[in-house]
TORKOL-960757 format. One record per residue (C-alpha): x, y, z. Coordinates in pm, whole numbers, plus 50000, padded with zeros to 5 digits. Layout:
N
XYZ;...
***
This chain:
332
968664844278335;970994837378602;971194803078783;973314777478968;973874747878777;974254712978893;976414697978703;976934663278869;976784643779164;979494656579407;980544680479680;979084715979683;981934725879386;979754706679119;977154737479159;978574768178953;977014802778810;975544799778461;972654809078245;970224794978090;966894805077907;964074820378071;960584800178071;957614809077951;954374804678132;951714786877954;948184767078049;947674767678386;951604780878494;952984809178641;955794828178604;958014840978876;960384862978962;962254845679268;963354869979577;964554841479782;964604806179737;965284779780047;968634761080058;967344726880256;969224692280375;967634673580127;968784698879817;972334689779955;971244649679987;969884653479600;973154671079468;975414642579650;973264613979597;973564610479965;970604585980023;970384544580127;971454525679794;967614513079753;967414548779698;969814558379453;968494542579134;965054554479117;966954587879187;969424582378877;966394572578671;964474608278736;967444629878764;969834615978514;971884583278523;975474596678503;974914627878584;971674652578636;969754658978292;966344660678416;966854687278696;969774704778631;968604736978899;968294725979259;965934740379547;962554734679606;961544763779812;960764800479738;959174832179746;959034858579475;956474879579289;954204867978959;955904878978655;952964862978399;950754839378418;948634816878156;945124818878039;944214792778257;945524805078589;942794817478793;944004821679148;947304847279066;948044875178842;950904895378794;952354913779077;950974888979385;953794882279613;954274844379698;956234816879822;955954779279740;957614747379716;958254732779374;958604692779487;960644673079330;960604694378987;963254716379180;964534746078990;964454780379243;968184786379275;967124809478972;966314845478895;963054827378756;960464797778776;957404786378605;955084762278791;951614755778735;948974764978999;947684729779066;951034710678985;951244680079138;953904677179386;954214715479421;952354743479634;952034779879629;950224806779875;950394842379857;953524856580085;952434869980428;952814906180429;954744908980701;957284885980618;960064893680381;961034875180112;964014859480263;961824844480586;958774834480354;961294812380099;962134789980392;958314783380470;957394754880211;959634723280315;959954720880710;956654736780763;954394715980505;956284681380652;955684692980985;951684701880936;951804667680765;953374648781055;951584667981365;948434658481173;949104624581158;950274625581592;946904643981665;948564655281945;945984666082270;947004694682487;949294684282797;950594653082608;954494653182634;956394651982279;959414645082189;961124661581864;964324641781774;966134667581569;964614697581649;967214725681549;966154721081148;963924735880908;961124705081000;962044703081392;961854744181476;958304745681300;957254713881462;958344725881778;956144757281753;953094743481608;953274716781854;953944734382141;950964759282006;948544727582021;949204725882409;951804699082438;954884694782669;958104696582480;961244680682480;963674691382216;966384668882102;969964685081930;973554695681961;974104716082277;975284744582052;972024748781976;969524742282306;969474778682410;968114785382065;965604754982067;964884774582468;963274805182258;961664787082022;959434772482302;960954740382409;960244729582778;962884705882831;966124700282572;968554668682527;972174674182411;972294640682205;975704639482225;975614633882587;972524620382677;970634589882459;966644600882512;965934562382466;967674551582774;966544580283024;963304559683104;960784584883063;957844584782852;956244605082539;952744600182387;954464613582071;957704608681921;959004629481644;962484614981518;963264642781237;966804628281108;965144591781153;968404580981336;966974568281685;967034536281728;963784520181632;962714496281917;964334517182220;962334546682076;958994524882103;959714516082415;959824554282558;956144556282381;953164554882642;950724527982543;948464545382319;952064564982192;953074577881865;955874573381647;956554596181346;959714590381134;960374617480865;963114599380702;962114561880717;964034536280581;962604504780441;963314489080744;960884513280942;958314506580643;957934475580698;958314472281077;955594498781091;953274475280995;953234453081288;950864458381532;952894470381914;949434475682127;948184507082138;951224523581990;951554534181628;953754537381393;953844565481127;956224566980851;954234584780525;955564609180334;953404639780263;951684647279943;952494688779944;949234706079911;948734745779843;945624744580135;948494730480402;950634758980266;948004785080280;947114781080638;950794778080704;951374810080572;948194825180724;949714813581086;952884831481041;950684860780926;948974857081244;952374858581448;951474818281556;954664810681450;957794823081278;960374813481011;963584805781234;966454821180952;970054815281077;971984826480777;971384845180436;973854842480123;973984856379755;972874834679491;976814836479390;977584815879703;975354784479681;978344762779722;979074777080077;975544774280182;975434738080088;978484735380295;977134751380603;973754729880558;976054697180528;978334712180862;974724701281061;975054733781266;972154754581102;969784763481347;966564768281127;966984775680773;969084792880522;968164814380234;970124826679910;969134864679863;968504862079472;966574897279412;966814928379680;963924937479864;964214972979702;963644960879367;960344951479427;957744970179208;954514963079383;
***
């Protein structure tokens, strides 16, 4: 089957077309045949080894030392349609349209991928209907962190939230839940992309670039910091005194400097454990209409290197998807 290969730890060139053997479904695993798969920041910050040098070791130790061995297929997003499935699978059988996130296993820039139904780390949900394959592959990442986050916030209608980073995959599904629950938006980006952050629901954006939201004065009860770039004690400062303070991308730094009491205020820097019941209501919101996928740009599977380039350029607004399978070709 075709894939793109990630040969080493690089610039988008070290991706490249290749094949490799089909897999075969057994226990509790299903097979299948992937539509669309995701094409997220941290796929690019895996295949660069862009991360803190704390970081980078355990990283080498799971992926491969000089160069990947263990995951040798990037993305961790997708939608598709069941293939096969083995004896033990009890929830999907050939033909169901899904989507899914494979955690750190990786693998969906491929025509195919076998996951098991209860894997840790990984999630799958049957496709909304009236999604297509393209929106529902950019579901799993950004919207799982940001159920996982707002949960954590327990945000209260008319409470004012800030979303540092907004214009991603985690920030534009964030911004709609949030703004869903009843709470006051401000939406933090590049200007190029404010109008867009406008329509997703925000009530109030920042250019960051010309405005630092931690020395305008004002106060959130919730603070969202997406890229994790803010700086840490101006940001509690703009909290109100029973505040929150969510960091997607903490570094040790915010670990440990969460854990020191600040009054009322709290500090929240766990990652989420992806779970198929978060993705299943997920999906069953955009099935709704709740929310939407926001997808700024669509490429072949051939042209993973200039998707990784475009992710890397910062000026995606939502997500991207590679367009592995045509809609047509669907036989359900």
């Amino acid at each position: 089957m075709k894939a793109v290969l990630w040969t080493a730890y690089g610039p988008p060139d070290v991706l490249c077309m290749g094949e490799i053997e089909q897999p075969v479904p057994k226990g509790d695993q299903l097979l299948i045949r992937v539509y669309a798969a995701g094409v997220t920041l941290g796929d690019c910050e895996l295949r660069s080894l862009s991360f803190p040098l704390w970081l980078r070791l355990p990283i080498r130790l799971y992926a491969g030392i000089r160069k990947p061995t263990r995951i040798t297929v990037l993305g961790q997003e997708f939608a598709g349609v069941v293939e096969r499935v083995g004896p033990d699978v009890k929830g999907f059988q050939p033909g169901d349209s899904v989507l899914g996130g494979t955690g750190m296993t990786m693998g969906s820039y491929a025509e195919y991928i076998c996951l098991s139904e209860a894997g840790s780390g990984a999630a799958l949900a049957p496709k909304p209907a009236n999604l297509p394959f393209a929106q529902a592959a950019t579901i799993a990442t950004g919207g799982l962190e940001a159920i996982h986050f707002l949960r954590l916030a327990a945000l209260r209608p008319g409470e004012r939230m800030l979303i540092n980073g907004s214009g991603g995959s985690i920030g534009t599904y964030a911004l709609q839940m949030a703004k869903r629950a009843g709470a006051v938006i401000t939406a933090v980006d590049s200007g190029e992309k404010l109008d867009f952050l406008r329509r997703l629901g925000a009530d109030e954006v920042i250019d960051y670039t010309q405005q630092d939201f931690t020395r305008s004065g004002r106060r959130y009860d919730v603070i969202f910091d997406v890229v994790g770039k803010s700086h840490y004690g101006r940001s509690l400062e703009c909290l109100t005194e029973d505040g929150r303070y969510l960091i997607a991308n903490p570094t040790p730094a915010h670990m440990m400097r969460s854990a020191i009491k600040r009054g009322g205020r709290r500090v929240y820097t766990k990652v989420s454990a992806r779970q198929s019941a978060d993705l299943v209501a997920l999906a069953q919101m955009l099935e709704r209409g709740e929310i939407k996928p926001a997808l700024d740009r669509c490429y072949p599977l051939e042209e993973a290197i200039s998707a990784h380039r475009y992710v890397e350029a910062g000026r995606k607004k939502g997500n991207i998807a590679l367009i592995i399978a045509a809609e047509s070709e669907q036989t359900t």
